[in-house]
C-alpha positions in Angstrom: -30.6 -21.9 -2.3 -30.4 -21.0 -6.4 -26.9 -21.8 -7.9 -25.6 -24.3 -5.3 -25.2 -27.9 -6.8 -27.8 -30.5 -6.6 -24.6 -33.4 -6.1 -21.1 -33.9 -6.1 -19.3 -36.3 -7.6 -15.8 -37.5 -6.5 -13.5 -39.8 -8.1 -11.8 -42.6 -5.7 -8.0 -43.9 -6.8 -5.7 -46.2 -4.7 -7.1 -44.7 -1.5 -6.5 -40.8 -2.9 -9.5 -38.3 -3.4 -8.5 -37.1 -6.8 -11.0 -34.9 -7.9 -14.1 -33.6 -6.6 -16.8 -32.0 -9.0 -20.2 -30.7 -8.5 -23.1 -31.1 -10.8 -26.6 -29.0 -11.0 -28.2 -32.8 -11.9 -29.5 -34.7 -9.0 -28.0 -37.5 -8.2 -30.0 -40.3 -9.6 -29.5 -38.4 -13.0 -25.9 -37.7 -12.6 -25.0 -41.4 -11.8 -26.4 -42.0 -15.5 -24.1 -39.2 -17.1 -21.1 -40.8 -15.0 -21.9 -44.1 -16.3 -21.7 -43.0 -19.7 -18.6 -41.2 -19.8 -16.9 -43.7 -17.5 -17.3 -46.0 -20.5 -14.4 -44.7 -22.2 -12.4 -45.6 -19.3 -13.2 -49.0 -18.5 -11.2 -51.8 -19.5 -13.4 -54.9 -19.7 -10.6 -56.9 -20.4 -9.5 -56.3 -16.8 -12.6 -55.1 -14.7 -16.2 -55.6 -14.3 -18.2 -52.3 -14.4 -20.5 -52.6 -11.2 -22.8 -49.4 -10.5 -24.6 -49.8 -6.9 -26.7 -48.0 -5.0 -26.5 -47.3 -0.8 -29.1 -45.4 1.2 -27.0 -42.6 3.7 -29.9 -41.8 6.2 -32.7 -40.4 4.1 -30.4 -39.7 0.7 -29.3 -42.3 -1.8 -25.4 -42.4 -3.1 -24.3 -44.6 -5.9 -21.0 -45.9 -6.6 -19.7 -46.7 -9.7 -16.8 -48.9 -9.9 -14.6 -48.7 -13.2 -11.2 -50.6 -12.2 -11.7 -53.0 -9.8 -9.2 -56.4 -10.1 -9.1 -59.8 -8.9 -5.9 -60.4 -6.5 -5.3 -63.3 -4.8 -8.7 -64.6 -4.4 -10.0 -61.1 -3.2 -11.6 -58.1 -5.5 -10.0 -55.1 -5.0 -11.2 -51.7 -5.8 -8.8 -49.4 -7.6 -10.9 -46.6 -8.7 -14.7 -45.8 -7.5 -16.7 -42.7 -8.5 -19.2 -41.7 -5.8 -22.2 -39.9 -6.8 -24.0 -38.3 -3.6 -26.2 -35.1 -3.3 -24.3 -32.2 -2.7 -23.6 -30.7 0.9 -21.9 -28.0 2.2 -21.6 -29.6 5.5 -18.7 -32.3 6.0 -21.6 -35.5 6.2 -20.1 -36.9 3.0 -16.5 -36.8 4.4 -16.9 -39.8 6.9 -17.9 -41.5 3.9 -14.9 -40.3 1.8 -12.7 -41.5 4.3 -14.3 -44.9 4.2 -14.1 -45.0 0.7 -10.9 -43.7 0.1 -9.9 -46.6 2.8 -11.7 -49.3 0.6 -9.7 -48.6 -2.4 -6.2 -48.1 -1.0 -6.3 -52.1 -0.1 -4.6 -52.8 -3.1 
């Protein structure tokens, strides 16, 4: 379908979706432009930058993690960016959840 997005990318803090915003890249493309402009945002004093990548049946989905911290022994992720193709069904939102679940341990 012409127009519709080729991914979405969703920003991940304390457990809360915050923002959700679609891109016409594909996703191994848009990871790259996330990257960069998460750059600016990251702290390395504080956190590592990790960038990984997770296969979701036939599709790949990266995360990028910009403020994770070391607590007690235990890494804890404060703020992820996803970066998944784009769907207009609700397949990403299981993962959401899961996410958003992940980064509220904090």
């Amino acid at each position: 379908m012409e127009g519709m997005p080729k991914s979405i990318i969703v920003r991940v803090v304390n457990g809360s979706i915050r923002e959700r915003i679609p891109s016409d890249e594909p996703p191994h493309q848009a990871v790259k432009d996330v990257v960069i402009s998460s750059l600016a945002e990251w702290d390395p004093s504080r956190s590592d930058l990790i960038v990984t990548k997770h296969s979701l049946g036939e599709e790949e989905i990266y995360l990028v993690s910009i403020k994770g911290e070391w607590e007690q022994g235990e890494y804890v992720e404060k703020e992820l960016l996803l970066v998944a193709p784009y769907s207009e069904e609700g397949t990403i939102n299981d993962l959401l959840k899961e996410i958003a679940e992940y980064t509220s341990k904090g």
